[in-house]
Structures are given as C-alpha cells and as structure tokens.
C-alpha distance (Angstrom), angle and dihedral (degrees) to the residues before:
residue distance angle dihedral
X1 . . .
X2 3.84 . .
X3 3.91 126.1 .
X4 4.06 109.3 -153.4
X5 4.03 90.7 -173.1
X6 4.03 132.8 -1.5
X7 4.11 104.7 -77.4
X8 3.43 116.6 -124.4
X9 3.63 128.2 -129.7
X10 3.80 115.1 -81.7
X11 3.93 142.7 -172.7
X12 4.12 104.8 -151.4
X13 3.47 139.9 13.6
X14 3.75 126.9 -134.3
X15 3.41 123.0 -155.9
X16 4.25 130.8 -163.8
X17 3.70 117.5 -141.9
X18 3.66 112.2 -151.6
X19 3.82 112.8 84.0
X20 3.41 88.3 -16.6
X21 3.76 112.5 79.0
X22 4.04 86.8 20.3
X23 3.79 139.7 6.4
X24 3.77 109.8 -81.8
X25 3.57 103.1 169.6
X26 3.83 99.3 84.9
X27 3.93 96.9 33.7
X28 4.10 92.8 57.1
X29 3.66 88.1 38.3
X30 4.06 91.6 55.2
X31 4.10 87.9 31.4
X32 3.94 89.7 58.5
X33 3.82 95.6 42.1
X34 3.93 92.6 51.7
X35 4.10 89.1 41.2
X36 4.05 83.2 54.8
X37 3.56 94.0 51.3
X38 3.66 91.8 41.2
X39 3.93 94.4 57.8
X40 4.00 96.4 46.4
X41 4.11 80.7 64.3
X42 3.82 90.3 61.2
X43 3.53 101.8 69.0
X44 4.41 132.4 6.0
X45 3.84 81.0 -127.6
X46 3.81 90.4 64.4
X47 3.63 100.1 50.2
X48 3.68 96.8 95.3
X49 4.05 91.7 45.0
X50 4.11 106.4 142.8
X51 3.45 114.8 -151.2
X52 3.85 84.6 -116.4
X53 3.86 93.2 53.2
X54 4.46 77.6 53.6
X55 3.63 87.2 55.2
X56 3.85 101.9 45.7
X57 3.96 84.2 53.5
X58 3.89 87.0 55.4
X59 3.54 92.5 50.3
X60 4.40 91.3 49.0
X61 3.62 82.1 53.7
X62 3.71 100.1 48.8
X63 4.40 89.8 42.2
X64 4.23 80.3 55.9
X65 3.66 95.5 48.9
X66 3.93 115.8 19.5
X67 3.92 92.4 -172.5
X68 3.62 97.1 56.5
X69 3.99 80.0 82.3
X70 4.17 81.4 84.8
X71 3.74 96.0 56.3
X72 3.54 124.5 50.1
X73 3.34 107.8 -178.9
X74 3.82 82.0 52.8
X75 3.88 94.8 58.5
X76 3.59 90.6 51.1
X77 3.46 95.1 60.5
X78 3.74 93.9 42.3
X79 3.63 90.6 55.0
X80 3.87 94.1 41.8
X81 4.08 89.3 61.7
X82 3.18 89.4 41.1
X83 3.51 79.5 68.6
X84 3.53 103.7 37.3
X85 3.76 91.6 51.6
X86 3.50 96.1 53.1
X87 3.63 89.8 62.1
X88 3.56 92.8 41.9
X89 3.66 96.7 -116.1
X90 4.17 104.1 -177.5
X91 3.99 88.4 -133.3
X92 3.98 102.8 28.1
X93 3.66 86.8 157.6
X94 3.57 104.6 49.2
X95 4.01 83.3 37.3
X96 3.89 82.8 57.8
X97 3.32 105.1 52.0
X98 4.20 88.7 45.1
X99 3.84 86.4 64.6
X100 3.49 90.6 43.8
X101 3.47 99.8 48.8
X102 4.23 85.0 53.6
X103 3.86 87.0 57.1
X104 3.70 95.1 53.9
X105 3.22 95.3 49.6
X106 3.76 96.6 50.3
X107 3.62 82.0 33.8
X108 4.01 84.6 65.0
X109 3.56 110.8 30.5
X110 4.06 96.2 113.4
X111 3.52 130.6 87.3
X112 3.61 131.8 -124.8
X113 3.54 115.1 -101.2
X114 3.93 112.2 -109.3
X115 3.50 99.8 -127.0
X116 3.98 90.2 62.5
X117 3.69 89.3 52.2
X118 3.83 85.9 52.3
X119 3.72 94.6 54.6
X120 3.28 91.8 50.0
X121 3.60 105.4 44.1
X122 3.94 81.0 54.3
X123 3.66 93.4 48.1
X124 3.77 94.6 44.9
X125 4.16 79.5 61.3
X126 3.62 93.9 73.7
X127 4.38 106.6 21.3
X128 3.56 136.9 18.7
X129 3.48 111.1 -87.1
X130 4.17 120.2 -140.9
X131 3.64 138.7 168.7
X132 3.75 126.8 -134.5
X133 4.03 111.4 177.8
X134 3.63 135.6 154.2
X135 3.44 97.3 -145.1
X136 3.95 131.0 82.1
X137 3.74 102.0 -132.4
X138 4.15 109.0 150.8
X139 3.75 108.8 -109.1
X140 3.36 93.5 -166.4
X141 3.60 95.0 60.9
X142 3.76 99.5 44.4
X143 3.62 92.4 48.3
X144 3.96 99.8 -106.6
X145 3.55 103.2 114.3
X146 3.84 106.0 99.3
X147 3.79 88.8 25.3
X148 4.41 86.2 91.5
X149 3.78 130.9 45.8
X150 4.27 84.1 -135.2
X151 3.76 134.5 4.1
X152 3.60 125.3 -155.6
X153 3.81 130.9 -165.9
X154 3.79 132.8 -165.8
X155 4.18 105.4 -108.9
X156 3.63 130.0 52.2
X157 4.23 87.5 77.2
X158 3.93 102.5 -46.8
X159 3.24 117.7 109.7
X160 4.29 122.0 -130.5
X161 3.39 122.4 -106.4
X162 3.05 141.0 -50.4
X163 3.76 80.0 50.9
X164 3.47 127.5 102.9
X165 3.66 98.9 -127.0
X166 3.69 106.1 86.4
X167 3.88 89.5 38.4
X168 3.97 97.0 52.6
X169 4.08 92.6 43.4
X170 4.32 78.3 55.6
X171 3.18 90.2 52.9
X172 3.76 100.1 43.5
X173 3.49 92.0 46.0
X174 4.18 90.1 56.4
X175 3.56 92.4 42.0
X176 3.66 87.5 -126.5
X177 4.06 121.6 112.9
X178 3.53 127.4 -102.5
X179 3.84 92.6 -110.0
X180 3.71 87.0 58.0
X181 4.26 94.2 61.8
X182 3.70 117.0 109.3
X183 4.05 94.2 -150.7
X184 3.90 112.8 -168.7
X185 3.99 117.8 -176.1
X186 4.46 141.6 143.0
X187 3.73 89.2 -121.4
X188 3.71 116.1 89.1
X189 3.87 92.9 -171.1
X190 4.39 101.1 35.6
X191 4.00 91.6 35.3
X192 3.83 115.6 20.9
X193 4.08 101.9 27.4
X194 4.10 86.7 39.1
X195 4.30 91.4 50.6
X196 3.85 91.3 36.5
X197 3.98 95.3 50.3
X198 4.07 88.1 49.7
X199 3.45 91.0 43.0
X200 3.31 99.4 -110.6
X201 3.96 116.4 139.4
X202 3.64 116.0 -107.7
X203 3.92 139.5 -148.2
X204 3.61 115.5 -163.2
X205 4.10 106.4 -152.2
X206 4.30 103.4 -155.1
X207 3.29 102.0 179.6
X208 3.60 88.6 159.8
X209 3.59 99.2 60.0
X210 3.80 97.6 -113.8
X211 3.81 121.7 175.6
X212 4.01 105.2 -123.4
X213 3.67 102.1 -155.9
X214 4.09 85.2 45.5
X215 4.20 90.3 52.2
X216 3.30 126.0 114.7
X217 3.47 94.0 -149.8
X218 3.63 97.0 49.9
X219 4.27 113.1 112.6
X220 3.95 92.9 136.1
X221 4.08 140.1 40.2
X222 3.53 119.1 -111.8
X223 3.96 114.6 -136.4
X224 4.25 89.0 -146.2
X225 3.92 127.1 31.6
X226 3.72 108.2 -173.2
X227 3.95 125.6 169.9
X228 4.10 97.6 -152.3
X229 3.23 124.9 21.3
X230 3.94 101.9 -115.7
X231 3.61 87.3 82.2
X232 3.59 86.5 76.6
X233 3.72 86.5 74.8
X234 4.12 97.2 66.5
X235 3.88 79.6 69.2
X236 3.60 92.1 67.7
C-alpha cells in the first residue's frame, strides 16, 4: 500500500470490473478463442477466419463508425454483420447478435472471487458502492449485480473512460460531486488518469507488480497504490 499524495475526504467509491475486482486476462483470452471457433461454424466461408482477418473486420467497423470505440458490445456487433452481410446472410443482424450473445456468455461464465465480494460488502458498510466499466461482462451471471448501489457501462450514449460521462452520471446519481468519488481501477490511463483529470481521487490496484514511473500507461499520479484489494479496508 503506497500513498503518492494525502487523500482527500470522499463520499462514494467507484469501482472498475475488468482485472480489477477479478482476473480478466485469461477469461477474455479463452472467451475470444471459443467466440472464434464459434463463428467459423456459421458459415463454410468462415472456416478459414484468422483471428487477424477478425480483427481487420473490427477495425472496418470502427473506420465506419468512429464512436463505436465507446461501446464494445456495440463494435462487436457492427463487425459481426459486417460479416454476415458480406456473405449475404438473409438475417446478418439477428445472425450477429446470436454469435454475440455466445461470447457473452462464455465471456461471463466465472465467478467472482469471494474475497472481492468481502471487500465490498465491508465497504458498502460505510459508502455507496457503484460500478463504472467499459466492458459488457453479465453481472448477473458472475454474481456482481447487487454487489453496487448503480452500475454503469460504456455504450448506450456515455462515453468510456477516461471520460467524464460515466463518472458525473455516478455522481449525480449519489448526489455527491464528482470530486467527492473514490475511483479504484488496473488501468492507469481508463481508471486512474480518467478519475484524476475529473478530480476524482484514484486508487491504482497493481496486482502485477508494475513499476509506475516505467508504465506505459502512466500520464497521471495515483493518490493510493494497493496490491490486493483488502487494503482498501485500512481506509475505513
């Protein structure tokens, strides 16, 4: 646990998902390899797809519509009937959303570890608890969903951190102001840089034992660096 500056007083806490809260890294790996597989099935023509030839069709979609950048779940879809309508499917977009709909749910299919749920059962003693991700994980399924007073995802009009959006609706929402969000999040460019910026304080969970002054991602100071997330509980 290392303090970069003094942390001022604060009203909520928001908490990312994603590699945060859980490990991410092998589920979305394993999620996009079965997805993959799961779309060369659709279609002869698709049975050769390379997970690069997947990628340039994310990138067509993305040069078509800039914004879908803020919502994932979003770009997959457009890039999925891209697909589709290439091979003049007759329902590319309900064909779309079928393989999408697989990937979530593989995408999903974890549970939260228990010590997370701990922390922020404990937490949720003491502030109001929300969730702002960009990702589209299923809370339901991993057992998240009545973990947070509110969760927020990227899409639907808000913007993905580092934005403000997601952070101000929070705040709104808790009738508290954005300055007075505890954010804590992996990412030192989506989480810490996007709370710091806002003004917003920021704990940067490095469970990986990165070097911040060596990271790529690193544009802002954190106020907090903690390696597991029970250390959130000295602030209480």
């Amino acid at each position: 646990m290392k303090f970069y500056r003094r942390l001022k007083p604060f009203k909520a806490i928001s908490f990312d998902l994603d590699d945060t809260l859980y490990d991410n890294r092998p589920i979305i790996i394993n999620a996009e390899q079965q997805s993959l597989a799961y779309l060369r099935q659709q279609d002869p023509k698709l049975a050769e797809l390379t997970e690069e030839q997947w990628h340039d069709y994310k990138l067509q979609a993305l040069a078509l519509e800039p914004k879908l950048q803020d919502d994932v779940t979003a770009w997959r879809l457009a890039a999925l009937d891209l697909i589709f309508t290439e091979l003049a499917h007759p329902s590319p977009e309900q064909q779309a959303q079928q393989v999408f709909d697989y990937f979530l749910a593989v995408r999903s299919d974890f549970t939260v570890p228990e010590s997370s749920l701990q922390v922020l059962a404990q937490l949720a003693e003491h502030y109001p608890v929300v969730a702002i991700t960009n990702g589209n994980v299923d809370l339901d399924k991993i057992g998240l969903a009545s973990a947070f007073s509110l969760v927020l995802k990227a899409g639907d009009g808000l913007k993905a951190k580092p934005h403000l959006d997601m952070f101000d609706v929070a705040a709104t929402h808790l009738g508290v102001d954005v300055t007075e969000l505890l954010h804590v999040g992996d990412h030192l460019t989506t989480d810490v840089f996007g709370a710091k910026q806002h003004g917003a304080g920021a704990v940067w969970f490095n469970d990986q034992g990165h070097l911040l002054r060596r990271h790529q991602h690193s544009r802002l100071l954190p106020d907090l660096e903690i390696s597991e997330l029970s250390q959130l509980l000295h602030l209480l």
